[in-house]
RODOTOR-342313 format. One record per residue: residue in one letter; x, y, z of N, C-alpha, C in turn; residue number from 1; chain. Coordinates in steps of 0.02 Angstrom, whole numbers, plus 50000, padded with zeros to 5 digits. Example, Ala and Ser with C-alpha at 12.3 -4.5 7.8 and 13.67 -1.06 7.14 Angstrom:
# RODOTOR-342313
  type   n.xx   n.yy   n.zz  ca.xx  ca.yy  ca.zz   c.xx   c.yy   c.zz  seq  mol
     A  50660  49716  50390  50615  49775  50390  50660  49835  50390    1    A
     S  50642  49888  50354  50684  49947  50357  50645  50002  50394    2    A
This chain:
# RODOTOR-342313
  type   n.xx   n.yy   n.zz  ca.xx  ca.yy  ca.zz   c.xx   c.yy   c.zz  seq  mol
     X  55104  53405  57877  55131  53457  57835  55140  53432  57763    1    A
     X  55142  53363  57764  55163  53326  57692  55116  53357  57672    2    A
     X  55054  53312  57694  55003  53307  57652  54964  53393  57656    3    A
     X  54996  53436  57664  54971  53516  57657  54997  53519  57564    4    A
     X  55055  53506  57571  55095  53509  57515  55068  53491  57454    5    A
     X  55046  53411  57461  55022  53366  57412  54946  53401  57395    6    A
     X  54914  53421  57445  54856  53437  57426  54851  53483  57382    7    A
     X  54901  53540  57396  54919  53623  57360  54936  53585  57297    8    A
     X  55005  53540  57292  55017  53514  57208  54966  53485  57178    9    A
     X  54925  53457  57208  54857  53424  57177  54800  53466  57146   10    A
     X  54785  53519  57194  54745  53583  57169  54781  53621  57098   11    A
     X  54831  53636  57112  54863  53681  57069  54905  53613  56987   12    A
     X  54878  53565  56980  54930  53523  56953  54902  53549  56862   13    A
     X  54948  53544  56829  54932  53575  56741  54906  53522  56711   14    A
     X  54850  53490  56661  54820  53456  56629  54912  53419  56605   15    A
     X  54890  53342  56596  54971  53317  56546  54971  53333  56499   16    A
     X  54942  53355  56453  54953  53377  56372  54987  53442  56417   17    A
     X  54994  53484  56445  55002  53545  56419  55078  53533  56475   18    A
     X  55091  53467  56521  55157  53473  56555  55201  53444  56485   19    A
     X  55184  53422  56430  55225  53382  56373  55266  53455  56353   20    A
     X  55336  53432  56359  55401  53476  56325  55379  53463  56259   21    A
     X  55374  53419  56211  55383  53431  56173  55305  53457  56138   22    A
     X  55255  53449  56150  55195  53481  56113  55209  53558  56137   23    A
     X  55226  53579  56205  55228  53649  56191  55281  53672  56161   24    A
     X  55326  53663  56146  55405  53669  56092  55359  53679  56015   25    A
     X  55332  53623  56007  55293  53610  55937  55245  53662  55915   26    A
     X  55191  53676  55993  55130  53705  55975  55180  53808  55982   27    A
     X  55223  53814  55994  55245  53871  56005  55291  53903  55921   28    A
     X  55315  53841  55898  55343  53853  55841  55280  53849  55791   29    A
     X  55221  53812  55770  55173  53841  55739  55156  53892  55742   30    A
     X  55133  53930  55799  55124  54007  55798  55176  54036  55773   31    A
     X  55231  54027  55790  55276  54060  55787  55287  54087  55697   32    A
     X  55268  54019  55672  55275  54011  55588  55237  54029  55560   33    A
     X  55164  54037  55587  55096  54051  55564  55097  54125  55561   34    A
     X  55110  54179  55632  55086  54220  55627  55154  54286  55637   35    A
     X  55204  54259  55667  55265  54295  55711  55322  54307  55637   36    A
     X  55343  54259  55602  55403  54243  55592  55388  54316  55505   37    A
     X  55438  54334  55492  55447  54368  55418  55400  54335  55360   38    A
     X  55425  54276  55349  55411  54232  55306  55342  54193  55335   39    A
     X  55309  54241  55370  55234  54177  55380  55192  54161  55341   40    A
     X  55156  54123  55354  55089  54129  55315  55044  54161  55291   41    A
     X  55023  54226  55352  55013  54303  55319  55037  54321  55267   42    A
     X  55099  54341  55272  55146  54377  55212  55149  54333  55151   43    A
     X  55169  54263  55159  55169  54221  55114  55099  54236  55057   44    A
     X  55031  54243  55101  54964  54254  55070  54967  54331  55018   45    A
     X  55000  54395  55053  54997  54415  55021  55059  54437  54971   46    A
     X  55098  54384  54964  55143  54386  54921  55131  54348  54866   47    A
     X  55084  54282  54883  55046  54251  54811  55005  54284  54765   48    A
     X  54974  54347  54826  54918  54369  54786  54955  54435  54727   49    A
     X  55007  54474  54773  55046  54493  54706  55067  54454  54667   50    A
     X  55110  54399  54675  55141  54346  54613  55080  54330  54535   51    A
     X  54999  54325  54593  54955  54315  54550  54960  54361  54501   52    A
     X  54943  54439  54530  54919  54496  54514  54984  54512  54435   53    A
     X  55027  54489  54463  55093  54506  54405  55098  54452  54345   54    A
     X  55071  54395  54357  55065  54339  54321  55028  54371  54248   55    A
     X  54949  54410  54305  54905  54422  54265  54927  54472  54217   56    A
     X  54953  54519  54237  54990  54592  54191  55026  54551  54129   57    A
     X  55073  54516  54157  55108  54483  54107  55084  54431  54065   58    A
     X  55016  54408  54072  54986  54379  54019  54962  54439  53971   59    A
     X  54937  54510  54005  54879  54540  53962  54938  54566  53914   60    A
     X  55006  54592  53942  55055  54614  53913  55070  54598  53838   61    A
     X  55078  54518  53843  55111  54471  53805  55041  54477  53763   62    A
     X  54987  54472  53769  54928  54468  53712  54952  54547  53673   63    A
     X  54938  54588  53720  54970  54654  53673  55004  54679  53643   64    A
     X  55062  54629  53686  55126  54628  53611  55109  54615  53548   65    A
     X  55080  54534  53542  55066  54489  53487  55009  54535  53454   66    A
     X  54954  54573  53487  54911  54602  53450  54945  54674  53407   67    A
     X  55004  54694  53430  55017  54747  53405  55092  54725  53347   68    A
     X  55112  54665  53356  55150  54626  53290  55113  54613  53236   69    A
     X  55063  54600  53246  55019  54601  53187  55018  54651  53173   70    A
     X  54973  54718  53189  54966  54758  53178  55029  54781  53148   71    A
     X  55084  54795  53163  55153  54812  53133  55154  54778  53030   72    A
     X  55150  54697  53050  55149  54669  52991  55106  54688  52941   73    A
     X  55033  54714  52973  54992  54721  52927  55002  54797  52882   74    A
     X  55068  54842  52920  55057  54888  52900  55122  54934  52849   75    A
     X  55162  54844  52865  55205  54852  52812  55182  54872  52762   76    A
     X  55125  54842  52721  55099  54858  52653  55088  54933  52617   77    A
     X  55121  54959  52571  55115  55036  52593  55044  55073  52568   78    A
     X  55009  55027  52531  54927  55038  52550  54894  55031  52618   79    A
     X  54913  55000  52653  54900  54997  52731  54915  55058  52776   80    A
     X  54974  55057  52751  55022  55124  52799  54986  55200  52778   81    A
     X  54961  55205  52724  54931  55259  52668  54886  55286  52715   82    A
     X  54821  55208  52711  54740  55225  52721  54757  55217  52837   83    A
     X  54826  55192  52834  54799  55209  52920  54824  55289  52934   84    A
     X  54868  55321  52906  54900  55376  52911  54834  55418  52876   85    A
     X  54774  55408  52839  54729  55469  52799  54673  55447  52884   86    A
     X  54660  55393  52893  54620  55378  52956  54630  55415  53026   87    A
     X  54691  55404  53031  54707  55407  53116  54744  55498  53105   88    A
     X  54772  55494  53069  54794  55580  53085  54801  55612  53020   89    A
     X  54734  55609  52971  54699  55666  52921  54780  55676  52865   90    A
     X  54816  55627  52858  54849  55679  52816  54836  55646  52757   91    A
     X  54866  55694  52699  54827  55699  52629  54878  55709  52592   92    A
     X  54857  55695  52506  54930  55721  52482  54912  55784  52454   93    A
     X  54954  55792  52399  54985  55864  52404  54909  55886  52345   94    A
     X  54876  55862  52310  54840  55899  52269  54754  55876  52293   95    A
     X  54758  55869  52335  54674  55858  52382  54664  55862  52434   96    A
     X  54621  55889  52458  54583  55918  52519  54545  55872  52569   97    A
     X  54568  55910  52631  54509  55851  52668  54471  55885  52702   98    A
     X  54397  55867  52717  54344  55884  52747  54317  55846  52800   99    A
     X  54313  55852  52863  54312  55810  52919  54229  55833  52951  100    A
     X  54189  55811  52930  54127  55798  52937  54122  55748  53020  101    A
     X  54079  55818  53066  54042  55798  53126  53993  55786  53130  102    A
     X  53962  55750  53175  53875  55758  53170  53886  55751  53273  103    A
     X  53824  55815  53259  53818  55819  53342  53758  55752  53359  104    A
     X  53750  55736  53424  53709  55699  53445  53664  55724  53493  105    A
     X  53656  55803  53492  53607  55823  53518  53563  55856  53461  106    A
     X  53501  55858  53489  53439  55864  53462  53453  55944  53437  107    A
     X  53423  55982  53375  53420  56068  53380  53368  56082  53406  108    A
     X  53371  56129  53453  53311  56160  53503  53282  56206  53445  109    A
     X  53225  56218  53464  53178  56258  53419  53163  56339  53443  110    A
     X  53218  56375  53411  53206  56452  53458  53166  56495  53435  111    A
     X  53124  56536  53452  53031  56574  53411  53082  56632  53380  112    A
């Protein structure tokens, strides 16, 4: 009857790596960290890729600031302020006219 026993524990016995307490403790908390936990590696991935993504905004930001300080400075000058105000929104002074000249970019058809 022993040896019924021994034979059954012998058939059925688990590889030793996988009877080790402590590699399966170990190999259970990697998953656990990798794929299970809030803070995994998943999330972690796509939380760099926003951190990236905001990094980037806040560089283009900061160029647009500095590009539009200039612009500010340059327009202190009140010849500056004049010819961007007759440019960007047509106004004029009080004893001359303005004429805002289009040109189409289609061809004139030829009608008989």
């Amino acid at each position: 009857m022993d040896e019924e026993i021994e034979k059954k524990k012998r058939k059925f016995q688990f590889p030793a790596l996988l009877r080790n307490r402590f590699l399966l403790v170990g190999l259970f908390f990697i998953i656990w960290m990798l794929f299970i936990d809030n803070y995994s590696f998943l999330e972690h991935r796509v939380l760099n890729k926003i951190t990236k993504d905001l990094e980037d905004n806040k560089a283009y930001f900061q160029d647009e600031i500095l590009r539009d300080q200039k612009a500010v400075k340059r327009l202190k000058n009140g010849e500056a302020t004049e010819k961007y105000a007759r440019e960007q929104y047509y106004m004029k002074r009080d004893n001359e006219d303005i004429y805002i000249i289009e040109f189409d970019s289609l061809t004139p058809v030829n009608t008989p």
